[in-house]
Structure formats: C-alpha cells, structure tokens
N, CA and C of each residue as an Amber inpcrd file, in Angstrom:
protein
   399
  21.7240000  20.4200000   7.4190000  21.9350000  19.5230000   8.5490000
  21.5720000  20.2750000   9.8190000  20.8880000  19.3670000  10.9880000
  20.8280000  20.0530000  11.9810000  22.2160000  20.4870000  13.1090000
  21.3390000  21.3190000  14.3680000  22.5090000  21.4290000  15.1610000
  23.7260000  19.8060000  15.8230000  21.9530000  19.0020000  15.8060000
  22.9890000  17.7890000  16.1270000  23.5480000  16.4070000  15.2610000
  23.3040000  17.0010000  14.1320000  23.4560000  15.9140000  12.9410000
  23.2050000  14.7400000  13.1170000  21.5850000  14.7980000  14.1710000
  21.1480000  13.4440000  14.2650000  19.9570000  13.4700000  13.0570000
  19.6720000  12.5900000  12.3390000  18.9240000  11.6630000  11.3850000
  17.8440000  10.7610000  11.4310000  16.3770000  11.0220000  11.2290000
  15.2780000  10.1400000  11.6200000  15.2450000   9.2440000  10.3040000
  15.2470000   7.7880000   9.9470000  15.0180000   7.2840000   8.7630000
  13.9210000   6.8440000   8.9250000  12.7390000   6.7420000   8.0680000
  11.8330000   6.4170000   8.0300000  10.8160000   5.6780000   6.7390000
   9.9960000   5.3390000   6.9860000   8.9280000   4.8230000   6.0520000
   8.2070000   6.1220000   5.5290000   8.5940000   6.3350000   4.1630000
   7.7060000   7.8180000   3.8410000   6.6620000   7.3190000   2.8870000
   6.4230000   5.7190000   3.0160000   5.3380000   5.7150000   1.8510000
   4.2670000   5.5760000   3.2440000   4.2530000   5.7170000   4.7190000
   3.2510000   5.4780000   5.7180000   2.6530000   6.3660000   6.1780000
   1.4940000   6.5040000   6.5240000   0.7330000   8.2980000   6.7940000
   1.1860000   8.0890000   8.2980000   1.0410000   6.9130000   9.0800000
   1.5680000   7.2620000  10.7970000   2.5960000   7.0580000  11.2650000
   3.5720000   6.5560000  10.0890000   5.0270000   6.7690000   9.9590000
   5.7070000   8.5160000  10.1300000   4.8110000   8.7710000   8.7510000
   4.9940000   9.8930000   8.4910000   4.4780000  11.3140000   9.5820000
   3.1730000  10.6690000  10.2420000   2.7280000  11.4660000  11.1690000
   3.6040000  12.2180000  12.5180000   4.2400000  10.5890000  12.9940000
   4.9700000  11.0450000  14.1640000   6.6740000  11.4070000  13.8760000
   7.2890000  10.8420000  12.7110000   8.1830000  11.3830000  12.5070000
   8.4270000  13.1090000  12.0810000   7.2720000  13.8430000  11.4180000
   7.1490000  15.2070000  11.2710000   6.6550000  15.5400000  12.7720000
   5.7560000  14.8930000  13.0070000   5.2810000  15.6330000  14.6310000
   6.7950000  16.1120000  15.4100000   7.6850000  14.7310000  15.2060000
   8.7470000  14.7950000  16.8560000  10.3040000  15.7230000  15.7320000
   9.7710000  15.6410000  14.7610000  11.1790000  16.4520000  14.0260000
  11.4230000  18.0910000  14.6790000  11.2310000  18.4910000  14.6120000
  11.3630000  19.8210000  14.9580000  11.6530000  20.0040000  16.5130000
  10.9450000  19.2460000  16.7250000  11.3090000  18.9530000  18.3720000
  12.5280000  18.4590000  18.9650000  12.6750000  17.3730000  18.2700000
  13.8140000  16.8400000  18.7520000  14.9460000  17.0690000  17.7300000
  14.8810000  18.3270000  16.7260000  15.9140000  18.9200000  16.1570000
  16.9350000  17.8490000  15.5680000  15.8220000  17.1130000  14.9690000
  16.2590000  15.7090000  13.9370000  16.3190000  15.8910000  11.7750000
  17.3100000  15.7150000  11.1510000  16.4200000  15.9980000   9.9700000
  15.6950000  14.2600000   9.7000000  14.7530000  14.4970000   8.9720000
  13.9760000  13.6380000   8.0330000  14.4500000  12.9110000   6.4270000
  14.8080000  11.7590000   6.6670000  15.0550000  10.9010000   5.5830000
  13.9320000   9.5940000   5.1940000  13.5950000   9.7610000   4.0450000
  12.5940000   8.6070000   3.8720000  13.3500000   7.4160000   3.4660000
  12.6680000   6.3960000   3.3930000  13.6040000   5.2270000   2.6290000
  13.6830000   5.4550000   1.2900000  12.8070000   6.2910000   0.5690000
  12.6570000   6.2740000  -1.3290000  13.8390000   7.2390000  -1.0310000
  14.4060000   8.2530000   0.0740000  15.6350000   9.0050000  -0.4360000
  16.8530000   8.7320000  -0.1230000  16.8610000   7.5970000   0.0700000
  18.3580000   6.5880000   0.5680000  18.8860000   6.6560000  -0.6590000
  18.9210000   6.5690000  -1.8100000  19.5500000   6.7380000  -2.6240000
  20.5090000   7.8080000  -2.7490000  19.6920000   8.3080000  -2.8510000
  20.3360000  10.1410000  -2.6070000  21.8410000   9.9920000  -1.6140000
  21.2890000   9.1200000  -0.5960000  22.3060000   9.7140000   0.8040000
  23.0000000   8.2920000   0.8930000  24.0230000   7.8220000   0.1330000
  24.7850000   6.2930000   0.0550000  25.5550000   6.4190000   1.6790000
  25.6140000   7.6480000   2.4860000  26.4060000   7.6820000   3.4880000
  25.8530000   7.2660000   4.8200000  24.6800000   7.5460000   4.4500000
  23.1630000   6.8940000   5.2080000  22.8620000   5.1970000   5.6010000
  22.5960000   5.3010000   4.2360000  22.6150000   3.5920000   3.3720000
  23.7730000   2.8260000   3.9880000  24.8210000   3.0120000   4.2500000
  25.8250000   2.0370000   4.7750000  25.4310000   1.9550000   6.1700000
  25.0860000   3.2560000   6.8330000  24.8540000   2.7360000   7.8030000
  23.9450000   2.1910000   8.5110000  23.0500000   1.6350000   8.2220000
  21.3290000   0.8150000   8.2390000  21.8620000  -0.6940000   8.1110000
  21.0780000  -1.0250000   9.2480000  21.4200000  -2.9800000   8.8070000
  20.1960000  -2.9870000   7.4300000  20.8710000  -4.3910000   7.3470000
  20.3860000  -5.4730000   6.0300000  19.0770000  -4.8480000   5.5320000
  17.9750000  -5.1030000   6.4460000  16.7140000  -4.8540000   6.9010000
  16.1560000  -4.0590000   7.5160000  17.0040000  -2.9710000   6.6080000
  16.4110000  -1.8900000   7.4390000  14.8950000  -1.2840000   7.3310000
  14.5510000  -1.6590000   6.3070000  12.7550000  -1.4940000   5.6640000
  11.6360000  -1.6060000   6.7540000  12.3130000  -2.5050000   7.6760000
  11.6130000  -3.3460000   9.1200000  10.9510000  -2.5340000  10.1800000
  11.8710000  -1.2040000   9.6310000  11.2070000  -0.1590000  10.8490000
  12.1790000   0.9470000  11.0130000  11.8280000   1.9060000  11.6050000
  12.4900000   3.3830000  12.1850000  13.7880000   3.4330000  12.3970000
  14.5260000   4.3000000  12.2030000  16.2160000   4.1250000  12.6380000
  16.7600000   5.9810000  13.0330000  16.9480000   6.0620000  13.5360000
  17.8670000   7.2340000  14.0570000  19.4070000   7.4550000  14.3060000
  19.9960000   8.1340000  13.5340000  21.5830000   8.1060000  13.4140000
  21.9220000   9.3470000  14.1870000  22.9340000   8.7920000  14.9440000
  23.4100000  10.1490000  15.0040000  24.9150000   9.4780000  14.9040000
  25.9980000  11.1020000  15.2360000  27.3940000  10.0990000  14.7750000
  28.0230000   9.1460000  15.5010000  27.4480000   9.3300000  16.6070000
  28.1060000   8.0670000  17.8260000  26.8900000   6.9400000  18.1120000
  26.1960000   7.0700000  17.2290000  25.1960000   5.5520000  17.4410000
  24.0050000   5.5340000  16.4000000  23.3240000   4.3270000  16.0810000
  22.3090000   3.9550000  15.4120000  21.6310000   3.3910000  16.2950000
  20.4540000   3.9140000  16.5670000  18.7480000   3.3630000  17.1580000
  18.1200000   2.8210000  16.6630000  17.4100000   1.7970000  16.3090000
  16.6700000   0.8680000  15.5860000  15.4670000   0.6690000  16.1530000
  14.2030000   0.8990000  15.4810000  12.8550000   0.3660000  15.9170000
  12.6110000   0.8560000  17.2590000  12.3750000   0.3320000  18.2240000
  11.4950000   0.6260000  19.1070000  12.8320000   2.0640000  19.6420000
  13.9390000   1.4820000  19.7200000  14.7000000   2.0560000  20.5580000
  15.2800000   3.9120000  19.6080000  14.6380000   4.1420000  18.0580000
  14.5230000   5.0420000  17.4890000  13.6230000   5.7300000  18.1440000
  12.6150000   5.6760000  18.1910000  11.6550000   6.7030000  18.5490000
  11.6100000   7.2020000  20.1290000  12.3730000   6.0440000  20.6740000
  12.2110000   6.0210000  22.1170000  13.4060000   7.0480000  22.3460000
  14.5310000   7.4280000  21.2930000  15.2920000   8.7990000  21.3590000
  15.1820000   9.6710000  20.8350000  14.6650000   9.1820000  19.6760000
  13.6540000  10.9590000  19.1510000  13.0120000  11.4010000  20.2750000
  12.2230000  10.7350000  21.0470000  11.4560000  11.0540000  22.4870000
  12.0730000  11.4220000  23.1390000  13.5180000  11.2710000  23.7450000
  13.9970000  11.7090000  24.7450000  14.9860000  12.5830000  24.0940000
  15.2150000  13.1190000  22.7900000  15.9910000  14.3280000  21.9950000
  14.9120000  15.4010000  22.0880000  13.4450000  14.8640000  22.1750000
  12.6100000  16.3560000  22.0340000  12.4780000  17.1560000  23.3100000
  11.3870000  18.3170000  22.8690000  11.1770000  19.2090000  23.8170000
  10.3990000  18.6660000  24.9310000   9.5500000  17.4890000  24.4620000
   8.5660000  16.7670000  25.5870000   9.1430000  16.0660000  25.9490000
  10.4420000  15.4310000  25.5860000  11.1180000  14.1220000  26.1350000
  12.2770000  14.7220000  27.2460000  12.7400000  15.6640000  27.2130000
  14.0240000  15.9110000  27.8780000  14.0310000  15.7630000  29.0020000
  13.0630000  16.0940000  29.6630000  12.6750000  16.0760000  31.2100000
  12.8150000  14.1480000  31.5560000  12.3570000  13.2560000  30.5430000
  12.2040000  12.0470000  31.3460000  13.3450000  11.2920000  30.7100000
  14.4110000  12.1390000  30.2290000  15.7920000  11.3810000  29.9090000
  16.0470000  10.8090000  30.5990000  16.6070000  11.2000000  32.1220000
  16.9410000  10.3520000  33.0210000  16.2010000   9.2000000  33.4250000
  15.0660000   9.3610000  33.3300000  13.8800000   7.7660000  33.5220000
  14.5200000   6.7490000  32.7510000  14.7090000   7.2340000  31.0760000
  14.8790000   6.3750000  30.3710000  15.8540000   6.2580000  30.6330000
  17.3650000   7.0660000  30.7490000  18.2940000   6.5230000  30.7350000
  18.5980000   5.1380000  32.0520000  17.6010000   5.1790000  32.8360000
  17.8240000   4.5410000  33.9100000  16.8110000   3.0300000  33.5520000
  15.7510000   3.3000000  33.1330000  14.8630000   1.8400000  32.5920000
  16.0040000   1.0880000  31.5320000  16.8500000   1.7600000  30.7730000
  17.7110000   1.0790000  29.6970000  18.2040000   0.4380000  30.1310000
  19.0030000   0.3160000  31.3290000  19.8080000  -0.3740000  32.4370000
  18.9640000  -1.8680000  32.8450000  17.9830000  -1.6560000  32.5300000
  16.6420000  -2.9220000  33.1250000  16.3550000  -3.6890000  31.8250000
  17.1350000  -4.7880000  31.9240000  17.4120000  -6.0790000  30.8510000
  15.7440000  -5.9400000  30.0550000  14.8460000  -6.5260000  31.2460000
  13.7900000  -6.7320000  29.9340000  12.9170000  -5.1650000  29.4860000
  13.4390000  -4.2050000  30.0570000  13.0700000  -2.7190000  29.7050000
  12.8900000  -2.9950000  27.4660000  13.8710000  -3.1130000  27.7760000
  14.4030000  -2.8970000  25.8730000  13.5200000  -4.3230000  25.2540000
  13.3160000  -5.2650000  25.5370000  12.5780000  -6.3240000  25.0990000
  11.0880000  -5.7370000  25.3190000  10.3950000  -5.5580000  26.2340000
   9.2460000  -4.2290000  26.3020000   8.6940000  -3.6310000  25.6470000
   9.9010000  -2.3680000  25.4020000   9.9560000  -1.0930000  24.1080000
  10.0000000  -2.1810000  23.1600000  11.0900000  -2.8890000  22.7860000
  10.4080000  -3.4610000  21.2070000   9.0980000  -3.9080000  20.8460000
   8.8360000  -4.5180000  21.5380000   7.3030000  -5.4080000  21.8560000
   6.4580000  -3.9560000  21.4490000   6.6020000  -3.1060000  22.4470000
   5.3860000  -1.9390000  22.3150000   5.6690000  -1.2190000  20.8940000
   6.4090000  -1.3270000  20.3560000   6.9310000  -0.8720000  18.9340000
   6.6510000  -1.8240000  18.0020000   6.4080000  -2.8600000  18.1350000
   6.1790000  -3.9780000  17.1700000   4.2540000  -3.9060000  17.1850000
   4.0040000  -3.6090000  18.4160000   2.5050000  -3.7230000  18.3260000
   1.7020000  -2.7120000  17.2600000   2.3300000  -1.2300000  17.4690000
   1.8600000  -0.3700000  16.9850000   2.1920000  -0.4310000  15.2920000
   3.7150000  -0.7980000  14.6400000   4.2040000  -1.1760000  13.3330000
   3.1670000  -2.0280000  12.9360000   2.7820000  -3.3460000  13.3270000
   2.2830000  -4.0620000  12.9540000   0.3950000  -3.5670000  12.6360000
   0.1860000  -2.8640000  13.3270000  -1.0670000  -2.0210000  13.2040000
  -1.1560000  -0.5950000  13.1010000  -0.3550000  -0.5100000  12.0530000
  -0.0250000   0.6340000  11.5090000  -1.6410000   1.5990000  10.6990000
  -2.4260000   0.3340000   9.5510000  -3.4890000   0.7020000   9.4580000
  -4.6290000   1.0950000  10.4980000  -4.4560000   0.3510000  11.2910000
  -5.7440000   0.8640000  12.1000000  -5.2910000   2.3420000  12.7260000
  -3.8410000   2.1580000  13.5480000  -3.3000000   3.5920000  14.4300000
  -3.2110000   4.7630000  13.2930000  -3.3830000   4.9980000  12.0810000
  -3.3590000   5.7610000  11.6020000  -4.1850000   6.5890000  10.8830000
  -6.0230000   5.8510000  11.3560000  -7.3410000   6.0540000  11.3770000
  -7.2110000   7.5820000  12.4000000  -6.3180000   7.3300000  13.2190000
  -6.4410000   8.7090000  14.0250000  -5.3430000   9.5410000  13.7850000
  -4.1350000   9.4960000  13.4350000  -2.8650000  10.1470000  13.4120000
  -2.0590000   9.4410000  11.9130000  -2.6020000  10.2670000  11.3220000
  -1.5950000  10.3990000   9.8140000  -1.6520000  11.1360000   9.1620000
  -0.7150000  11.1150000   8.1300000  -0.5420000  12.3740000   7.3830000
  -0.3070000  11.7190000   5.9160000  -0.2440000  12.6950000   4.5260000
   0.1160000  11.8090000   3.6870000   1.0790000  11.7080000   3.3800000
   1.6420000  11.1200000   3.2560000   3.2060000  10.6840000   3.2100000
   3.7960000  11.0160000   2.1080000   5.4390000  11.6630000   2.4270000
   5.9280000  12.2570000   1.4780000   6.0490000  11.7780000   0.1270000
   6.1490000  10.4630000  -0.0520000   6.0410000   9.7600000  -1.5220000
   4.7410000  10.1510000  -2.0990000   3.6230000  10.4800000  -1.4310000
   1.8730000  10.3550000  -1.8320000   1.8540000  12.0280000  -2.0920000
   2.8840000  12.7030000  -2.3900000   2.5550000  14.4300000  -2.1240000
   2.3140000  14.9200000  -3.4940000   1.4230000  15.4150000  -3.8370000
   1.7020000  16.1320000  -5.1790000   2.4430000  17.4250000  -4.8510000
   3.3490000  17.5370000  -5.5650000   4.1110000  19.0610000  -6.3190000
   5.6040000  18.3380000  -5.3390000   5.7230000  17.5690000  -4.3260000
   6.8490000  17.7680000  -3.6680000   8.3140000  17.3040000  -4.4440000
   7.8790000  16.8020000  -5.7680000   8.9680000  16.3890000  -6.8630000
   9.7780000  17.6570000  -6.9200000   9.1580000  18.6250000  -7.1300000
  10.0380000  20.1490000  -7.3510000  10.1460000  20.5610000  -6.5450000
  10.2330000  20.4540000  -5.0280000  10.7600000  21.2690000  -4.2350000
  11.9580000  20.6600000  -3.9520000
C-alpha cells in the first residue's frame, strides 16, 4: 500500500487506460487496481457503484472519484498537478465546472481507440509472463 492509501481503479484490458494510469501512478503515489483484479480485493468491490466498468475511479479513505472527477485527482495528487490544486480546488466550486470535466472525460472514453493511436501501452490483462509475478 502506498503512503496515502489512495487507489486508481481502472480498465486494464485498455492500452490508454492503461497508458495514463501507469504514467500518473508513481506520481501521484497511487497503487494500481484493474477491474480483472477486483476479485482479489472484495474491500475495493464494495466500494465502486453498480457500474463501475463505465470508467476510472480513485479511492482514497475519505472519498471515491468517479470518471472525469478520478483523473482530475490523480492530476492534482501528482507531481505535475500539485501546483494547480488550488485552481482546481476553486473551479470545483463552479456548478457547471464538474458537468465540463465529465463531458471532457466522456469525449476522450468514448474515443478511446483513436486517443490511443498515440498513447498506449499493453494492458495488464494483454501481458505475457505477468500471471507469475
């Protein structure tokens, strides 16, 4: 577990799922959970709505981030994000701010194939040998 026992859940069968969630991990001193390892983690699993398949989620112990508003705190947990915490913390305050971020999060999910012509990786389900580690 990390220092802040915050949690990225993710799509690990997606290469630009997978891309930016390894990119911002280390950074924003998050561990990495795929959806094929929810099993594993039933403590996880309870806490994910219905639908959670739908998109990105970030736990930490005093809150769950969902979709747009996941990545948008992995972003402001990392080393590149810290500086514009306060921006965000202050756009959050701005009603259609968060309707926005989803929108801009829905654009990129939804064109996941094309955005990942430039930024992907192969995704941890697609790995050979990673069964034994």
């Amino acid at each position: 577990m990390t220092d802040t026992d915050a949690v990225m859940v993710f799509d690990d069968d997606c290469g630009f799922c997978t891309y930016w969630a390894e990119y911002f991990a280390p950074l924003a001193d998050v561990r990495l959970v795929g959806f094929s390892d929810l099993d594993d983690e039933p403590e996880l699993r309870e806490r994910l709505p219905p639908e959670y398949e739908s998109c990105s989620h970030l736990l930490t112990p005093e809150a769950r981030y969902s979709c747009g508003a996941s990545f948008e705190e992995l972003f402001a947990r990392s080393d590149l994000g810290r500086p514009a915490r306060p921006i965000i913390e202050r756009l959050r305050r701005i009603g259609a701010y968060g309707q926005l971020r989803e929108w801009g999060y829905r654009r990129f999910a939804h064109n996941r194939v094309f955005w990942g012509r430039f930024t992907s990786r192969t995704p941890p389900v697609r790995r050979e040998g990673d069964a034994a580690e």
